[in-house]
C-alpha positions as CSV (number, residue, x, y, z in Angstrom):
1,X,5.3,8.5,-9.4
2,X,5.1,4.5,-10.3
3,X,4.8,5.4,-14.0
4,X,6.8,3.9,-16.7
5,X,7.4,4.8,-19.9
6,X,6.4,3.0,-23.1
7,X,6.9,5.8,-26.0
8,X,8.1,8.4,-26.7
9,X,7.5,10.0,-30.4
10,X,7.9,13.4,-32.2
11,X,4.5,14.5,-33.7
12,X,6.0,17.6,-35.5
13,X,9.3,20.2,-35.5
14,X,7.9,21.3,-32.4
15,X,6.0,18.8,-30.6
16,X,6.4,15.8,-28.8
17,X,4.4,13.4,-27.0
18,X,5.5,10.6,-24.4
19,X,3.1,7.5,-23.2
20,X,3.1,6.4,-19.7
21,X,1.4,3.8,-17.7
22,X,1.1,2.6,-14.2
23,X,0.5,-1.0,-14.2
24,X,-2.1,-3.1,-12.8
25,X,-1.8,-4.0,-8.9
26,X,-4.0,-5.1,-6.0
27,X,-6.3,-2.3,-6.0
28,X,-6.3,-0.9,-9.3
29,X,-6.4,-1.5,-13.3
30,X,-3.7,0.7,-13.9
31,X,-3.7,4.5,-15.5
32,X,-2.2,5.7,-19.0
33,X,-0.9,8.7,-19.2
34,X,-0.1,10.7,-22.5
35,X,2.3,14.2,-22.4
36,X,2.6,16.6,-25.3
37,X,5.2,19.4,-25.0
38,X,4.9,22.0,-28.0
39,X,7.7,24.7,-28.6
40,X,5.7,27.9,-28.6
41,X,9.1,30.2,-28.5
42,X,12.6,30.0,-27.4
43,X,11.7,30.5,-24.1
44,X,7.9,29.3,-23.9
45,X,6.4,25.6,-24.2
46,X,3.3,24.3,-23.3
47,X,2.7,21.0,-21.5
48,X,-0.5,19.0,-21.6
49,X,-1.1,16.3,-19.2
50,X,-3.7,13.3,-19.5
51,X,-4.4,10.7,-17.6
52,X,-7.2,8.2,-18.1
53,X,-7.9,5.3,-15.7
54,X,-7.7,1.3,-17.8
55,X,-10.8,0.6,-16.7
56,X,-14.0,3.2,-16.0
57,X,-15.3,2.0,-12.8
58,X,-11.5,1.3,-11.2
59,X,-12.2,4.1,-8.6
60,X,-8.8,3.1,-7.2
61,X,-6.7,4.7,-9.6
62,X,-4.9,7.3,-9.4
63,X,-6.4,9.5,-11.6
64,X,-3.9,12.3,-11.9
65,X,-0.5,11.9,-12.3
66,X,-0.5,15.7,-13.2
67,X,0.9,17.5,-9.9
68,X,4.1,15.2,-9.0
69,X,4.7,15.3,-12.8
70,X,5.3,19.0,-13.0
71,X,7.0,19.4,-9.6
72,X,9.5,17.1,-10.8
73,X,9.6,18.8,-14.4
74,X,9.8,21.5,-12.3
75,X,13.5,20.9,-10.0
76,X,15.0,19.7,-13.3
77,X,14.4,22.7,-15.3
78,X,16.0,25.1,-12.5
């Protein structure tokens, strides 16, 4: 996906959040990208995804990192 992680942190007993960002390069400003994962039950967690573009008018960006991140999430989990 060209992201690399910068944090990872627990926000509670049952979330977590990691921080991602794609860098700057010839045609873009780069992306950040925040993840939260939240234990709703032994067998049930909800992901949320965000992605925001460095700068507003970088129309270059890839402005969502969401699809490749949950196929890969995905193959790992079966």
């Amino acid at each position: 996906m060209g992201l690399k992680v910068v944090e990872t942190y627990k926000i509670d007993d049952s979330s977590s959040a990691i921080i991602a960002k794609e860098g700057m390069n010839a045609v873009s400003y780069g992306v950040l990208v925040r993840v939260v994962t939240q234990k709703i039950s032994e067998n049930e967690t909800s992901v949320r995804f965000l992605t925001k573009r460095r700068l507003a008018t970088n129309v270059f960006a890839e402005g969502d990192f969401s699809q490749p991140f949950f196929w890969n999430l995905e193959g790992k989990l079966k």
